[in-house]
C-alpha angles and dihedrals in degrees: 000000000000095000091055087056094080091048093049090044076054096062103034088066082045090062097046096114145056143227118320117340124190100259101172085079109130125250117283113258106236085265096071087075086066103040094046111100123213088204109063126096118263121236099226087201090058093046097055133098119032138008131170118220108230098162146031156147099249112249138189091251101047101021110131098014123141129204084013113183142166132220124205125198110182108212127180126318094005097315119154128192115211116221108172112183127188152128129230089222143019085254103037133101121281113247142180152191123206126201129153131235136204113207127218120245106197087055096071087257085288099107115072137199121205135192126195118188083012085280117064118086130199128164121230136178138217097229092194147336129220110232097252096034103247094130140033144194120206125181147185140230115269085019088245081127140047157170142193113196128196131186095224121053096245135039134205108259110236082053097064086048093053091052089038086056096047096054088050095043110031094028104024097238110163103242096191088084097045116121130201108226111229102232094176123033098254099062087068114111097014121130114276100023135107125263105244113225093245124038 
């Protein structure tokens, strides 16, 4: 049972978004990290739809993964369908796992409930959103995982460094596990990103 808890908290970031959301918005300028609040509410509408994982503390689940994305539907009363798409390498096969998530209202949206199988359940929180919703952080009980979103496949640099500090700083993640996600081939083998499963 305990092994199944990390895949579910997997999902359940995965689920964290609605139906289309404009993703075409431009990368966010190093100053959205501090304008950004943890406290307000989260429009679930704006949430929904793609988002592009940049960042994140390897996990058993997604360790190794490459062009990792998830995909959020909002459905009635809060309720969110999962779809997580990668590849464990540039020229492998694209696969997915789908789960479903109820979010919690009286959270601010920001607390989220995921089920794998249909019986599992994790808890999972949106840390914080950007303002215009070009980037997300997403984090875990107990901060031994986390993620950092983004609508687009690549973000500015000093960006990443900014939401990598604030983990750190303001949720006591341990960023010295945190990996960057190749999203384009290149980017294998560089400083800083994770290793795909198949090279």
């Amino acid at each position: 049972m305990t092994s199944i808890r990390p895949l579910c908290a997997v999902l359940l970031a995965l689920s964290l978004g609605g139906p289309a959301v404009a993703a075409n918005s431009p990368p966010s300028s190093r100053n959205s990290a501090a304008e950004a609040s943890a406290d307000g509410t989260i429009d679930l509408q704006r949430f929904m739809g793609t988002w592009y994982v940049i960042g994140r503390v390897p996990n058993f689940i997604e360790r190794g993964h490459v062009t990792s994305v998830n995909q959020y539907e909002l459905r009635e009363d809060h309720k969110v369908a999962i779809t997580y798409r990668y590849r464990d390498g540039f020229g492998e096969p694209l696969q997915e796992i789908r789960a479903r998530a109820s979010v919690d209202p009286d959270s601010g949206n920001h607390g989220w409930r995921t089920w794998f199988y249909r019986v599992v359940p994790t808890h999972s929180r949106v840390l914080e959103v950007a303002p215009d919703y070009s980037w997300a952080l997403i984090g875990y009980p107990g901060r031994e995982m986390a993620w950092i979103f983004s609508r687009t496949p690549d973000m500015d640099k000093a960006l990443y460094k900014d939401l990598a500090e604030r983990l750190r700083d303001e949720y006591g993640v341990n960023t010295d596990k945190l990996k960057r996600v190749p999203q384009h081939a290149d980017q294998v083998g560089k400083l800083g990103y994770e290793v795909p499963n198949v090279r």
